[in-house]
N, C-alpha and C positions, 0 to 999 in steps of 0.2 A: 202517508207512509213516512215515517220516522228514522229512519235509516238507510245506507249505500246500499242498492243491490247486493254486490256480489259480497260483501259484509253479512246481511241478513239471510242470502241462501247457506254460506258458513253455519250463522247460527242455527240454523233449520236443519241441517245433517246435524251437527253436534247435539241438537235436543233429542232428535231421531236416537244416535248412539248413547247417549245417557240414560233414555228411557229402558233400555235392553239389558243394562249391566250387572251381571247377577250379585254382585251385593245389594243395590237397591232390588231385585224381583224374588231371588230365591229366599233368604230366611223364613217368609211366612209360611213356605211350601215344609218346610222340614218337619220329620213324621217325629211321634214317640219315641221314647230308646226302647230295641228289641230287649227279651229277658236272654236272647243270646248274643252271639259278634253283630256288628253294625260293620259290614265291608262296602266302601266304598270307591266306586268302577267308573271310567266316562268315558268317551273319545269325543271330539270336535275341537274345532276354532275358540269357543268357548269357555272348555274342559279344566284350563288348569285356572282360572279365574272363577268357576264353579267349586269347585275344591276347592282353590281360596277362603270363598264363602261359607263354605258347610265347616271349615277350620273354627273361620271368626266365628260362629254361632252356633257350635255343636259342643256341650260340657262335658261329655262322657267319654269313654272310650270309641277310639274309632283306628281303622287304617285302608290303605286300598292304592291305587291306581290310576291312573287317568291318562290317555295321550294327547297332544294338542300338538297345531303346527309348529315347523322349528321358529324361532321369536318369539314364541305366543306364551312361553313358559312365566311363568308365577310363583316368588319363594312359598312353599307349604314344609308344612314340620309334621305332620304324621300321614298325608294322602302324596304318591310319589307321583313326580309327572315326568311324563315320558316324552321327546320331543320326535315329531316325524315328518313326511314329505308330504307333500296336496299342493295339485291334484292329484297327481297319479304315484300310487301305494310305493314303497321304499322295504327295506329288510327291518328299518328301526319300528315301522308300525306293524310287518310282518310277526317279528320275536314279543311287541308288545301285547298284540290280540293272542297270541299261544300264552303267552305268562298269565294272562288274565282269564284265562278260557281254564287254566290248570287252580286258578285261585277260587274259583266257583262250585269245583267241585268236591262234593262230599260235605255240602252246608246241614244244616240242620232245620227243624220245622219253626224253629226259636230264633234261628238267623236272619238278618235283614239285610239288604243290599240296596243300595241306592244308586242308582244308576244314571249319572251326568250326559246328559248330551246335547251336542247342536250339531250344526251345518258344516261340513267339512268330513265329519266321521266317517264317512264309504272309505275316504282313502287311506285314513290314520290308522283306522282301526281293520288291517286288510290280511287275513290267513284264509287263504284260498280252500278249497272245496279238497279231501282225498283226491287224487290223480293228478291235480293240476298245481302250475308253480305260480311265484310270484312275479318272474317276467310273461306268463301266460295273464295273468292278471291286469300288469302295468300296459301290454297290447293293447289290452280288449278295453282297457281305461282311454286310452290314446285315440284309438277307432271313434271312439262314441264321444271326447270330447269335440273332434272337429265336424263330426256329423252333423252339426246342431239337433241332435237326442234333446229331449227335456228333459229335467231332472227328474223323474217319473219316471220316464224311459230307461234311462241310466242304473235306477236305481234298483229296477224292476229286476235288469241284467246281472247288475252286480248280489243281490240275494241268492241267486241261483247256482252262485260261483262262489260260494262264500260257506264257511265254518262258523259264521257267526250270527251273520247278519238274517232279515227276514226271522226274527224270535228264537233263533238257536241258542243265543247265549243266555238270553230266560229262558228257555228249557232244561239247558245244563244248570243252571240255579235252583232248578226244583230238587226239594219242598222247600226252600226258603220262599222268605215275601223278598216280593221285585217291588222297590217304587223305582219310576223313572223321572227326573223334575228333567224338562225340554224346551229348549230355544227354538223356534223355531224361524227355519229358513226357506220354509219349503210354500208355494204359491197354493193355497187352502190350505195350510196349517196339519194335514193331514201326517199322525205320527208315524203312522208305518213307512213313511219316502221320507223324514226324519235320519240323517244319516243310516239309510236303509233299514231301521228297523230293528236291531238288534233286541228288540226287548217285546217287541210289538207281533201278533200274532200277522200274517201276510197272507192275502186275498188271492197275489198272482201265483203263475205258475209257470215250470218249466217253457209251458207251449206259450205265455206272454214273451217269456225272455227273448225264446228264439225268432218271435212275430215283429221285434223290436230290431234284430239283428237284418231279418229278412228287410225289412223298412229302407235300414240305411246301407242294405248292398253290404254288408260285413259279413267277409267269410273268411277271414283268419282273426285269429289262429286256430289251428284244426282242433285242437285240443278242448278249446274251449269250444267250439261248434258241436264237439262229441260228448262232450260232456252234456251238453243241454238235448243232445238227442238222447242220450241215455235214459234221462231223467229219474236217477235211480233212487233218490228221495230225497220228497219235498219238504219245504218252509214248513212250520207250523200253522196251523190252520185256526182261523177264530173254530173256539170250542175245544180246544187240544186243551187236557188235562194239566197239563206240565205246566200252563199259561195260567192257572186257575186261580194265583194268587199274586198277580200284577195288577197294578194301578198304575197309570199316567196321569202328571199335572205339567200343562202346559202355561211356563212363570212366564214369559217373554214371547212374540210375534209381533210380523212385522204392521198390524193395523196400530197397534198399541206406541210403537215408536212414527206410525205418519199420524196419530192425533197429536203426539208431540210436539213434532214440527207446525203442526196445523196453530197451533197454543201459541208458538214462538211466531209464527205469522200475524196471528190478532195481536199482538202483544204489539207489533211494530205498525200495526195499521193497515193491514195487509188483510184481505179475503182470503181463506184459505178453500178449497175445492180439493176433496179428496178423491180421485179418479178410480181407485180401486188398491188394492194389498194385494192382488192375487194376478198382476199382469204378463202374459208369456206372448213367446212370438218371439221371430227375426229380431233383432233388436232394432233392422238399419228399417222394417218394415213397422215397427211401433213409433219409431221416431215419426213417422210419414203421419202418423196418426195424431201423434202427441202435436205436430206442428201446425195441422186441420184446426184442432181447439184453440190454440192459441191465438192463431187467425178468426174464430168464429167467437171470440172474447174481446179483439180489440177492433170487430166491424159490428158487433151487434148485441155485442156484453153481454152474453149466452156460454158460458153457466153462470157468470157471475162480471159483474161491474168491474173494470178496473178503479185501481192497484186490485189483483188476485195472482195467487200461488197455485198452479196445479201440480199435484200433489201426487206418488205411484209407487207404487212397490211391488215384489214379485220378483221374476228371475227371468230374464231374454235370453236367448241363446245367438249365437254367432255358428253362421256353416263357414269353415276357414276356408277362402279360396286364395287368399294372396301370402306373401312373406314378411306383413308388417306386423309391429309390435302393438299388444294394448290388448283389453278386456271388455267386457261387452258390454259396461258405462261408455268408455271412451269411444266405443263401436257408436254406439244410440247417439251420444250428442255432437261427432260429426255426420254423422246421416242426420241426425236434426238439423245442423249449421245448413248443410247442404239443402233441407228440405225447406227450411225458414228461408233463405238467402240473406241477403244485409236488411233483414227485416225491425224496424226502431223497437224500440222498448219494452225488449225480450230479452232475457238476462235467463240461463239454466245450468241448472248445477245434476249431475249424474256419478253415484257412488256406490262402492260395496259397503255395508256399516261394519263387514269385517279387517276392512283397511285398505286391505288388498282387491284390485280390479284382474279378474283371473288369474296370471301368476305375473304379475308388473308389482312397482314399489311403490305405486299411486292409488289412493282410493277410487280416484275419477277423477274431473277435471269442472271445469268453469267454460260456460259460452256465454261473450256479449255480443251486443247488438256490432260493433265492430269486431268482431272475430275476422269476420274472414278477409276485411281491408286491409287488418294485421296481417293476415296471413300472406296475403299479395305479395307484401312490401320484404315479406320473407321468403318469397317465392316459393310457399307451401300450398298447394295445390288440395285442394278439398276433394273435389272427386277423384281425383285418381288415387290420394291416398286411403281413401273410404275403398272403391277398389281392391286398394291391398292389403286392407283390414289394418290401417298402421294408425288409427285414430291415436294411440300413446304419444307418436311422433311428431303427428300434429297441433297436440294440445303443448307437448313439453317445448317444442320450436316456437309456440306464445310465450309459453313461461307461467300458462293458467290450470297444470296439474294441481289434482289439490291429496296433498298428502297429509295423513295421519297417524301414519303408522299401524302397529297391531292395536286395535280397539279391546281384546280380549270378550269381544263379542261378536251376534251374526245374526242379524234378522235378515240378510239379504240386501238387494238394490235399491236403491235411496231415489228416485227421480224428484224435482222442484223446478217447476216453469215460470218464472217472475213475468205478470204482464206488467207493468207500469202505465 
């Protein structure tokens, strides 16, 4: 090993969020020029860094739309970008899904639409279902982030409740061609939970959504509970006509940004072990998991010999039960610190490659083999703050948050377990 620990797990997020960035993924993806309009659409974290890209490397005519988180904006000269709130839906992502739901219609069989998207988009891109509002909306968002829902479940909800998403807004484009080019952030890559779908024909159903609700004890707001008992029409369905001239290509996912890191690991001397791209669960109960290997690595060099990197990506969730700050990186690697203890020569690094760790200003943060003797000396208390889900608090009281900023991408959580 050729390099500092906490230097080299750095480099290993960083190759992670370079491998995702749609200037280097998207160009190849870019279709023909239609014989009519080329209108281009997006939402997500992604979105106006995607438009960027189809600027730089599109010669013809073009115009369109997109919305991305506030920060996340990108100068473009002929795609506009809209900026709005996430997690939970705002009136700026409200007014911009009705602007774009009104630009789609009355295309022609000659018209092309290309439609951007990543991770983030449920809440950017959010005009509620007839009968219901946008604070009906921001509730049922609220509900199901603290519930620990997976993003599956979530996503499943929010289709049902929605004017767009689940292939409504590829509906309303028909007869034009839909391409959609997709980042994905979602744990199996699967497009339709893809910022819910908007383009993608959708398998669930009314009676899913409400099975989701029922799950996590959610029974407000009434509105929305009546809405989903009504059920008075559904998603598009794979085979819906309307669908008939979509294609997806998916430019980015997260296996593609952890061989990255795995590259940047040989590169420093390091064994890389890729654990999986598709990991869900508690976050404080993966960490329990992620800490087993670590120990069954430096007692019996199973998976692999030290110096190795374990490697994960995917999306954890967090059930909020306390009043502390932080996101469910910062969740995972104090329930790691805690599950590890002052365990030697274990160095981990835990991130969103979107920048942001839930709604915190930190991508994630750094755990060393002295984490928690630091923490002593600063009388920050590991379990109890894990308790009150304040991991943010704990990591910034070290001083080992690792920020980046907005990446203007999103494959999701980044995990790296340095054995040495």
């Amino acid at each position: 090993m050729n390099q500092d620990p906490r230097v080299l797990l750095r480099t290993m997020l960083d190759a992670a969020i370079a491998a995702a960035l749609p200037d280097k993924t998207l160009p190849a993806y870019l279709p023909s020029a239609p014989r009519g309009r080329m209108l281009v659409i997006g939402c997500g974290k992604a979105a106006g860094s995607m438009a960027k890209a189809v600027e730089d490397h599109w010669p013809g005519e073009l115009s369109g739309m997109v919305v991305t988180r506030y920060g996340y904006k990108v100068p473009t000269s002929r795609i506009e970008v809209i900026e709005a709130a996430h997690p939970v839906p705002d009136e700026a992502g409200r007014r911009a899904a009705e602007r774009m739901l009104a630009m789609v219609r009355g295309l022609s069989p000659d018209d092309l639409v290309l439609f951007l998207v990543s991770g983030g988009g449920s809440s950017l891109l959010s005009l509620p279902a007839p009968g219901l509002t946008l604070g009906d909306k921001q509730a049922i968002n609220k509900a199901l982030l603290k519930s620990g829902a997976t993003i599956s479940e979530m996503n499943c909800v929010r289709k049902h409740l929605s004017a767009v998403k689940g292939g409504r807004l590829a509906a309303a484009c028909a007869p034009a061609r839909v391409i959609t080019l997709a980042i994905s952030d979602i744990p199996g890559d699967d497009p339709a939970v893809i910022a819910s779908g908007p383009t993608v024909a959708d398998a669930t159903t009314f009676a899913d959504a409400r099975a989701v609700l029922d799950k996590y004890h959610i029974i407000e707001p009434g509105k929305v509970i009546e809405h989903l008992l009504a059920a008075k029409e559904e998603t598009p369905k794979p085979g819906d006509p309307r669908l008939a001239k979509t294609e997806l290509h998916m430019i980015a996912a997260p296996q593609m940004s952890l061989e990255a890191a795995a590259e940047a690991a040989r590169r420093a001397g390091v064994t890389p072990v890729i654990l999986g791209d598709a990991i869900e669960g508690e976050a404080r109960e993966v960490a329990i998991v992620h800490a087993g290997i670590a120990r069954q690595v430096k007692r019996h060099g199973q998976p692999a010999n030290r110096p190795c990197v374990l490697l994960s990506g995917g999306e954890t969730t967090v059930t909020v039960r306390g009043k502390g700050r932080g996101g469910r990186n910062a969740e995972f690697l104090l329930a790691l610190a805690v599950a590890l203890g002052a365990e030697p020569d274990v160095y981990a690094l835990a991130g969103d490659t979107d920048g942001i760790d839930g709604t915190e200003d930190n991508a994630g943060a750094l755990l060393t083999p002295d984490s928690l003797m630091r923490a002593a000396a600063h009388r920050l208390d590991a379990k109890r703050m894990l308790a009150d889900n304040d991991g943010y608090s704990f990591f910034s009281g070290l001083g080992d948050l690792v920020m980046t900023g907005p990446t203007l991408t999103n494959v999701n959580d980044f995990r790296a377990i340095l054995i040495i």
